[in-house]
MIBA-233123 format. One record per residue (C-alpha): x, y, z; residue in three letters. Coordinates in steps of 0.001 Angstrom, whole numbers. Example, Ala and Ser with C-alpha at 12.3 -4.5 7.8 and 13.67 -1.06 7.14 Angstrom:
BEGIN
ATOM,px,py,pz,residu
ATOM,12300,-4500,7800,ALA
ATOM,13670,-1060,7140,SER
END
This chain:
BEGIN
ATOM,px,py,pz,residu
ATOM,0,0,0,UNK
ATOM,1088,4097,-1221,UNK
ATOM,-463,6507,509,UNK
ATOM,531,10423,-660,UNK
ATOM,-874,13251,643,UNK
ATOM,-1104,16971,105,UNK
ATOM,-1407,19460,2678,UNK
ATOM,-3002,22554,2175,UNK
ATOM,-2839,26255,4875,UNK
ATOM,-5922,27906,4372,UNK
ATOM,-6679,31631,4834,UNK
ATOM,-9061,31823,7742,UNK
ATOM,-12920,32297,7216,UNK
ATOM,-12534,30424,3579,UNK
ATOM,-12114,26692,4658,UNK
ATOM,-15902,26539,3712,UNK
ATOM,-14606,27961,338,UNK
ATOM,-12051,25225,-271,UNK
ATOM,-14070,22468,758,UNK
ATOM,-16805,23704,-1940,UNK
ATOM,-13908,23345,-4614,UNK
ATOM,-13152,19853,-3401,UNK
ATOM,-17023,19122,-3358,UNK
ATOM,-17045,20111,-7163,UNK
ATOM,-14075,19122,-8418,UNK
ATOM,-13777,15574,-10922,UNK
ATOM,-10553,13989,-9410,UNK
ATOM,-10701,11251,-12428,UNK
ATOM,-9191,9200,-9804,UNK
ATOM,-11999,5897,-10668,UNK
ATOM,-10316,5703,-14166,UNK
ATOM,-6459,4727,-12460,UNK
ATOM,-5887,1568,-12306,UNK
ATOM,-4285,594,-8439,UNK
ATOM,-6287,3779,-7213,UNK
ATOM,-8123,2350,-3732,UNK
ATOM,-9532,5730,-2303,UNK
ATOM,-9604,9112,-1325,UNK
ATOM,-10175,11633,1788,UNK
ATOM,-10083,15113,2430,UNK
ATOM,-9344,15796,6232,UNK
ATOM,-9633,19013,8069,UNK
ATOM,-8355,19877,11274,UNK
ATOM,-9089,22030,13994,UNK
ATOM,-8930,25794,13098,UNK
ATOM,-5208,27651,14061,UNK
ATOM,-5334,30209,16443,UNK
ATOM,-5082,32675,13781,UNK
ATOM,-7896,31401,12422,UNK
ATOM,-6441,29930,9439,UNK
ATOM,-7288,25783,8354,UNK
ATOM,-5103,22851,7907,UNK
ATOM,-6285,20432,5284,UNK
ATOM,-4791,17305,3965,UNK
ATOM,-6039,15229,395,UNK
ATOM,-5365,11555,1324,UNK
ATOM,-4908,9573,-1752,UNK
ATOM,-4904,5720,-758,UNK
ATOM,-2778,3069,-3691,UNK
ATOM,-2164,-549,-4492,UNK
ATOM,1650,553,-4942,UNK
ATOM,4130,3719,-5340,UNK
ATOM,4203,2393,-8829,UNK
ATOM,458,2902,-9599,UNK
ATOM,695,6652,-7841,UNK
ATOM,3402,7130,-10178,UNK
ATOM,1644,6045,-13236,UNK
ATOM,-1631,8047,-12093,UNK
ATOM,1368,11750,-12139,UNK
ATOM,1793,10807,-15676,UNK
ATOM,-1813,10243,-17002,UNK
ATOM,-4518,11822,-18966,UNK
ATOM,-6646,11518,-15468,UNK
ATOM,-3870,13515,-13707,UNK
ATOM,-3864,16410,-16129,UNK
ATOM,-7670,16184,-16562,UNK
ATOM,-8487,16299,-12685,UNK
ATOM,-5351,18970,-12503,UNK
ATOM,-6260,21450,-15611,UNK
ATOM,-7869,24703,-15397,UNK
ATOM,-9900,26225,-12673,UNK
ATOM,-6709,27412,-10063,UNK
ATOM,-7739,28194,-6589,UNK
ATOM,-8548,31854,-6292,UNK
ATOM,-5954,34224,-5146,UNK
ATOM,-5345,34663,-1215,UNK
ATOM,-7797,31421,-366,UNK
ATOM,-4218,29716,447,UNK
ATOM,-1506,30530,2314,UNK
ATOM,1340,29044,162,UNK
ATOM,1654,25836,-1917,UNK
ATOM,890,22550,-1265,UNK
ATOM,3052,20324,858,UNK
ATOM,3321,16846,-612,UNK
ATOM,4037,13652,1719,UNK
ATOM,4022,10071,430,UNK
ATOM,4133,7001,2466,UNK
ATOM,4790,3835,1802,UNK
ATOM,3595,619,3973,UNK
ATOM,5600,-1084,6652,UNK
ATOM,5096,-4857,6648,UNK
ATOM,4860,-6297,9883,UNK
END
């Protein structure tokens, strides 16, 4: 199992705002082969007010995440429509994990 995730800082009073772009967006993830599932997890508000979200992107194997970066489904789910100005406070932060067996 490949997990990666993406976390995302997000200016304060617009986490309802991101989570209506994640609500509406088509991910194309269902036509990747190796592609097991997907969550978007919030936690609790900063004390500036600001949100902490991570996309949680669930995989057979690194190898199928890897072929998913370099398909039509990636640049389809990835094209067009860029988050609005100010709604984050800087880029993504991209973490992948891979299993431990035990």
């Amino acid at each position: 199992m490949f997990i990666a995730m993406n976390q995302f800082h997000v200016a304060a009073g617009r986490g309802g705002e991101f989570e209506e772009r994640w609500r509406q967006r088509d991910s194309h993830l269902d036509e990747v082969p190796g592609f097991r599932e997907f969550h978007l997890v919030r936690r609790q508000d900063d004390a500036d007010g600001s949100h902490r979200y991570a996309s949680h992107t669930t995989w057979e194997s690194r190898e199928a995440f890897s072929a998913w970066t370099e398909s039509d489904a990636f640049r389809k789910a990835h094209a067009g429509n860029p988050m609005p100005k100010g709604l984050m406070l800087g880029p993504p932060q991209i973490m992948l994990w891979e299993s431990v067996e035990l």
